[in-house]
C-alpha positions as CSV (number, residue, x, y, z in Angstrom):
1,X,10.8,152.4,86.8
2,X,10.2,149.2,88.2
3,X,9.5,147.8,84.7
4,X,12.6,149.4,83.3
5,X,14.9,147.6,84.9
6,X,13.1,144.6,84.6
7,X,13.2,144.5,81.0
8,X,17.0,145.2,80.9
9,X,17.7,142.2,83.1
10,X,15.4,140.6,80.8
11,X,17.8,141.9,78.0
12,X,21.1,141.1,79.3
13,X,19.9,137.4,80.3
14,X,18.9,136.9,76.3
15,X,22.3,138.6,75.2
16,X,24.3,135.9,77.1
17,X,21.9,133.4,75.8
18,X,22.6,134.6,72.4
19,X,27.0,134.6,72.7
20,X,26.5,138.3,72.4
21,X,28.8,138.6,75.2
22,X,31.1,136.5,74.2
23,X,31.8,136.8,70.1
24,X,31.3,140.7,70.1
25,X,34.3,141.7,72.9
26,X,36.4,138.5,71.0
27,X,35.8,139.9,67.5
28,X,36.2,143.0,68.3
29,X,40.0,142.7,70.5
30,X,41.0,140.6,67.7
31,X,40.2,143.4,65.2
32,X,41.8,145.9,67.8
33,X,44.7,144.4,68.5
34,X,45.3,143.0,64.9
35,X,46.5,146.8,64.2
36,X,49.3,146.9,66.0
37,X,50.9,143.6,65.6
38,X,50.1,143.7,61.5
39,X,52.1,146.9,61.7
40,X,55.2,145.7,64.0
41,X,55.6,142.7,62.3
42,X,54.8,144.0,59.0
43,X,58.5,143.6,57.4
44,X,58.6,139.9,58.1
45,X,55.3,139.3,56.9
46,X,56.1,140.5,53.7
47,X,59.5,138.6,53.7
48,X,57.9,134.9,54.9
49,X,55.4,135.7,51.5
50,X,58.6,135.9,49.1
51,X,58.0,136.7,45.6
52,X,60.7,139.4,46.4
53,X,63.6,140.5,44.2
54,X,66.7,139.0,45.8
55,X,68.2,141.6,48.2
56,X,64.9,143.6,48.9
57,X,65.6,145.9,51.8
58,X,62.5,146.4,53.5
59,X,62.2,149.6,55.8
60,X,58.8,151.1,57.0
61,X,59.1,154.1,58.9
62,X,58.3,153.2,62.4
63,X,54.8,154.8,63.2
64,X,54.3,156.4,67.1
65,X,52.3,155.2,69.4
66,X,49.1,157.2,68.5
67,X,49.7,157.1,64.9
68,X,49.0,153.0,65.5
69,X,45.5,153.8,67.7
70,X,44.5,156.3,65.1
71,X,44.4,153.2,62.8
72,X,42.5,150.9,65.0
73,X,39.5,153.6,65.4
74,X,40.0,153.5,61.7
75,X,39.3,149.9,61.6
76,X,36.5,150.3,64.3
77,X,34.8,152.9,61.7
78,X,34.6,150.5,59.0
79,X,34.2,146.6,60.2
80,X,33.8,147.4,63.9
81,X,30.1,149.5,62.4
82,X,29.3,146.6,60.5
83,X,29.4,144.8,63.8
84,X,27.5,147.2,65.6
85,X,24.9,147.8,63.4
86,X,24.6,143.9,63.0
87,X,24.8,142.8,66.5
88,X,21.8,145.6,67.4
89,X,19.6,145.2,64.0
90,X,17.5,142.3,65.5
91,X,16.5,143.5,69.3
92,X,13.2,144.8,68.3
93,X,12.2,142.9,64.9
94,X,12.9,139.4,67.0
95,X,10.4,139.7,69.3
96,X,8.4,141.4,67.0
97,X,8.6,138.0,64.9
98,X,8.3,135.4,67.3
99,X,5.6,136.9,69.3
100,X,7.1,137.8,72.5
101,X,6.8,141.6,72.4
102,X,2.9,141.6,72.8
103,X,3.2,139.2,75.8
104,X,5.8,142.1,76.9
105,X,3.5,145.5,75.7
106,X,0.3,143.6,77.0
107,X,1.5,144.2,80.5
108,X,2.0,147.7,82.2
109,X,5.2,149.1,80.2
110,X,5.9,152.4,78.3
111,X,7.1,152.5,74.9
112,X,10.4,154.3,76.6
113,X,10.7,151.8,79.2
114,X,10.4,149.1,76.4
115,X,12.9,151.2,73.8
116,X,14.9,152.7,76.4
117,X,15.8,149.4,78.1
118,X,17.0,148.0,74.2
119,X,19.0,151.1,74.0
120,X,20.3,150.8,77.5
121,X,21.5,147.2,77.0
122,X,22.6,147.2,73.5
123,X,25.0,150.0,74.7
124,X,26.1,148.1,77.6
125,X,27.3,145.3,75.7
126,X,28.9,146.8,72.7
127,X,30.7,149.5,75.5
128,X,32.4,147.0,76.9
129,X,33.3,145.2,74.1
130,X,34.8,148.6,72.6
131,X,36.8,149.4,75.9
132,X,38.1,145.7,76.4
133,X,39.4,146.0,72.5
134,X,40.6,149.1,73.0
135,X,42.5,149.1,76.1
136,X,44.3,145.8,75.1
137,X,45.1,147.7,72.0
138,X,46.1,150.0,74.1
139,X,48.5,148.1,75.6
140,X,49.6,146.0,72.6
141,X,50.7,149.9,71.4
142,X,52.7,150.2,74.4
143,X,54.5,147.2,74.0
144,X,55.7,147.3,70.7
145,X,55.8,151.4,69.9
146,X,55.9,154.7,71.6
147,X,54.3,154.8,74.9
148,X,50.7,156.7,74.7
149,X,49.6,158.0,78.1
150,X,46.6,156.7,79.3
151,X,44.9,160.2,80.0
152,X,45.1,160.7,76.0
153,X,43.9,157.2,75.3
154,X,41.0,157.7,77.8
155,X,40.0,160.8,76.3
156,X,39.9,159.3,72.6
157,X,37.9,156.6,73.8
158,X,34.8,158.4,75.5
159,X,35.1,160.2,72.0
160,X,34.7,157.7,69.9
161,X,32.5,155.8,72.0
162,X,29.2,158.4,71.1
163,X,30.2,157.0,67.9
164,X,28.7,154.0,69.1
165,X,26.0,155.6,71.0
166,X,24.9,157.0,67.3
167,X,25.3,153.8,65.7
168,X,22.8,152.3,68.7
169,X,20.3,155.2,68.6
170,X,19.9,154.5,64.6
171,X,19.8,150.9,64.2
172,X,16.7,151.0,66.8
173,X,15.3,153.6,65.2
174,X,15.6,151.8,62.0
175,X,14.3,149.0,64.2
176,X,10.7,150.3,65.2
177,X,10.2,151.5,61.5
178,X,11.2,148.3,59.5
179,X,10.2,144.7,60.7
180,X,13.2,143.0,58.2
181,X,16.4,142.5,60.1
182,X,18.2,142.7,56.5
183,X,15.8,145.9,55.7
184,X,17.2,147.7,59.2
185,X,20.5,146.9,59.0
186,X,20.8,147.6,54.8
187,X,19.4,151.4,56.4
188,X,21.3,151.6,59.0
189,X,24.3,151.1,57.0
190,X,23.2,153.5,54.3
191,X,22.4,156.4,56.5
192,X,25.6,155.9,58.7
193,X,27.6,155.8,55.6
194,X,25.6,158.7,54.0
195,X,27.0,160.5,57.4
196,X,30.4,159.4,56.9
197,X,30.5,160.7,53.1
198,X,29.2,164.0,53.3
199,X,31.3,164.5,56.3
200,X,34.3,163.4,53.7
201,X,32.9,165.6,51.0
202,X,31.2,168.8,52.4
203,X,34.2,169.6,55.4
204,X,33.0,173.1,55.8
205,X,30.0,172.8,55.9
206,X,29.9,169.3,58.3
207,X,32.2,170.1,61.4
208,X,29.2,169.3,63.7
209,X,28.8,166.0,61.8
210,X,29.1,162.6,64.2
211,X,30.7,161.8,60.8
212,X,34.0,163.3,62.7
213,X,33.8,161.7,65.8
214,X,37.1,159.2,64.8
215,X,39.0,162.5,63.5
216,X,38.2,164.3,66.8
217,X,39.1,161.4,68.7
218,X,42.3,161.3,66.9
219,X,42.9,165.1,67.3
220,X,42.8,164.3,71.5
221,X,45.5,161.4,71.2
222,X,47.8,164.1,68.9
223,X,47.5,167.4,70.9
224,X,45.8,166.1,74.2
225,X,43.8,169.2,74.4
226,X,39.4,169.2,74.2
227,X,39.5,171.7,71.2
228,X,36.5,173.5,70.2
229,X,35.7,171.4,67.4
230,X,35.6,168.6,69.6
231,X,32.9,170.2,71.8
232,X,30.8,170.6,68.8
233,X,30.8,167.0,67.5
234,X,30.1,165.5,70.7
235,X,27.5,168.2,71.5
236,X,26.0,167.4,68.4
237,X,26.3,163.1,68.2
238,X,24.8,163.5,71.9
239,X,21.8,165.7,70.4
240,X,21.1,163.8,67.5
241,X,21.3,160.4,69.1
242,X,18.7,161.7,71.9
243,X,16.6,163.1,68.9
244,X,16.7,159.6,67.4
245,X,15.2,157.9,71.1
246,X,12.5,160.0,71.0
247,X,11.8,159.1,67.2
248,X,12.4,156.0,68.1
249,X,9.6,156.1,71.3
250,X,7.2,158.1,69.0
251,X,7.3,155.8,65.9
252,X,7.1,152.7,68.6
253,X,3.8,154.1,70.2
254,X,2.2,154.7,66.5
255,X,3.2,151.2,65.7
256,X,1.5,149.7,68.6
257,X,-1.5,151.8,68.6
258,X,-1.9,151.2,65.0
259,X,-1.4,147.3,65.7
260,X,-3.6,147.7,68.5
């Protein structure tokens, strides 16, 4: 266990060498926040662009509080993956290129400790980064629209954060198959948006998808209540994202015997 947390200090110390911890939370608040003030000061933004008839009135409905963080997870679901998938795409194939992880495997660590400590930190980092965004957004919401109580925004948020834990457990999966960063992410990508579009497509049949993550964390900010649909999708992101660790340990150990 020793090991373990070794290898996430070792983790967090290269993130900060990297910026990860400082262009991930600043992307991602100004993507977070972006939402609300594009939306509040929408009317004038149109106006200071002109090419407007002369005597235009324009009037957008004013949206509520939640309606304006239901469209910031919406941003989260498109860019904010992209950002996820790409900050996490290279933890494995790095060291795998530059030498370092058989100076770390040639030592006494387990594939788990090795892949769980990756998992471990990537999740750190891109946790915070989500609840920094999303708080200030949070906030932001307040300020300009209808107050959303901060029980609701809570809930939404450990909702959509297995979102991320999904994202996480894929892209290193993806990672101990593939030795390309641009082959892990391009995967990655595909097989979250695969998700995503059947979830779209097949409703009936893909209520347990993590595909509906963002429509059940939406569903807690609207009625405040932990439906049963709810239940299911986070029962079944937890389960598939633990299913894709243990892939992820498995195909790790065949790597390194074979490499052995």
């Amino acid at each position: 266990m020793n090991n373990f947390w070794v290898l996430i200090k070792k983790e967090m110390k290269e993130s900060t060498r990297n910026g990860k911890w400082i262009w991930l939370p600043v992307v991602l608040m100004i993507l977070g926040v972006s939402q609300p003030l594009t939306t509040y000061y929408m009317p004038q933004i149109l106006e200071a662009a002109g090419n407007l008839p002369e005597g235009t009135v324009i009037d957008f409905p004013t949206p509520s509080g939640e309606e304006v963080l239901i469209g910031t997870m919406s941003q989260y679901g498109t860019i904010g993956t992209l950002l996820f998938v790409l900050a996490t795409m290279g933890i494995i194939a790095q060291e795998r290129q530059n030498g370092s992880l058989t100076l770390v495997m040639v030592r006494p660590v387990h594939a788990w400790q090795y892949i769980g400590s990756k998992w471990v930190a990537q999740l750190v980092i891109l946790l915070v980064s989500l609840i920094a965004s999303y708080v200030l957004t949070w906030y932001y919401t307040n300020l300009l629209f209808s107050s959303v109580s901060w029980k609701m925004m809570l809930s939404s948020l450990v909702v959509y954060s297995l979102w991320i834990v999904f994202i996480v457990a894929v892209t290193v999966l993806a990672g101990t198959l593939l030795k390309n960063n641009g082959g892990i992410a391009g995967v990655s990508v595909l097989f979250l948006g695969v998700i995503s579009i059947l979830t779209t497509l097949l409703p009936k049949y893909m209520e347990w998808s993590p595909g509906n993550i963002r429509a059940q964390a939406s569903i807690l900010l609207i009625e405040g209540e932990w439906v049963r649909s709810v239940w299911i999708v986070v029962g079944s992101t937890v389960g598939l994202s633990a299913l894709c660790f243990l892939l992820a340990v498995f195909t790790f150990k065949r790597f390194e015997s074979y490499e052995g």
